[in-house]
N, C-alpha and C positions, 0 to 999 in steps of 0.2 A: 465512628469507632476508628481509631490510631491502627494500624496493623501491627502485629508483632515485632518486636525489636528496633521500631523506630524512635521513641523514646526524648521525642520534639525536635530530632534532627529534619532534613530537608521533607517538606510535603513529595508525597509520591506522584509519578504521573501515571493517570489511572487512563486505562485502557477499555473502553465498553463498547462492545458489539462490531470487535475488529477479530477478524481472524488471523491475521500477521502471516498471512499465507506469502508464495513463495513470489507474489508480483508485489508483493510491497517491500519486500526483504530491503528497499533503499530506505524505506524507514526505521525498520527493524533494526540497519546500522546508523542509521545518525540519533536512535535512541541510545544503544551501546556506547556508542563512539562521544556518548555527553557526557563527559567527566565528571560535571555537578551532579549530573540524578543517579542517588543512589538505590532507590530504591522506586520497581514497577508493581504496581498494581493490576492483576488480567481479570478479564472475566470473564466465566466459564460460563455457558449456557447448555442446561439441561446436564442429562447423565456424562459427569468427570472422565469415566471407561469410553465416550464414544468417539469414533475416529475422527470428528472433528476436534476433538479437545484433545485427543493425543496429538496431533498437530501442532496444538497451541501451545505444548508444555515439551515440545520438541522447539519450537519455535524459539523461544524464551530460553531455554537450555543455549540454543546456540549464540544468545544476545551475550546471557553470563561468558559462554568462555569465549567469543569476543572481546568481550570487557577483560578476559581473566591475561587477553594477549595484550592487549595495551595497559594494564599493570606493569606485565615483565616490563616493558619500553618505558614506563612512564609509572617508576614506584609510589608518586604522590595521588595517585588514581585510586576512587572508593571502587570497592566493588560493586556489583551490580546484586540487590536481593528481589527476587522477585517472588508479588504474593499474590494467590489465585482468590477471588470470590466466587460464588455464585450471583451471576449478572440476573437472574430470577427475583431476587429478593432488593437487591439495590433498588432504593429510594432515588434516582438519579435528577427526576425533576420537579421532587417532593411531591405536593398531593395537587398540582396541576394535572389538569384531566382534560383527553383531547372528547370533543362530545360528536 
């Protein structure tokens, strides 16, 4: 399934079973900081409300307005849209099954 408003522009870079917590923040900016990807994919595990997912969608907030400052410096800059799943339902390694 395509995510919302991507519309067969750039495949996303999907994110699963990353907290993008505050010791990886060097990734969290050379994701931002990639001019090409416009668009992230996260994935949320378990209840959306819980303080680990508000984390994540704290996280990912500060990736966009990142992105939104190198815009102003660099107007040819896509923005950054990011879009959450549920990492619960993700098919990730299709019906490979560890036994």
């Amino acid at each position: 399934m395509e995510p919302p408003g991507n519309s067969g522009r750039f495949s996303p870079l999907v994110v699963y079973g990353h907290a993008l917590g505050d010791s990886d923040q060097h990734i969290a900016n050379a994701i931002a900081d990639n001019p090409k990807l416009s668009l992230l994919a996260v994935g949320l595990y378990g209840n959306p409300k819980s303080a680990e997912n508000q984390a994540i969608y704290t996280a990912a907030s500060k990736m966009q307005r990142r992105r939104k400052e190198m815009r102003n410096r660099r107007p040819n800059t896509k923005s950054l849209d990011v879009y959450f799943y549920d990492s619960e339902t993700a098919s990730v390694w299709g019906a490979a099954r560890c036994h």
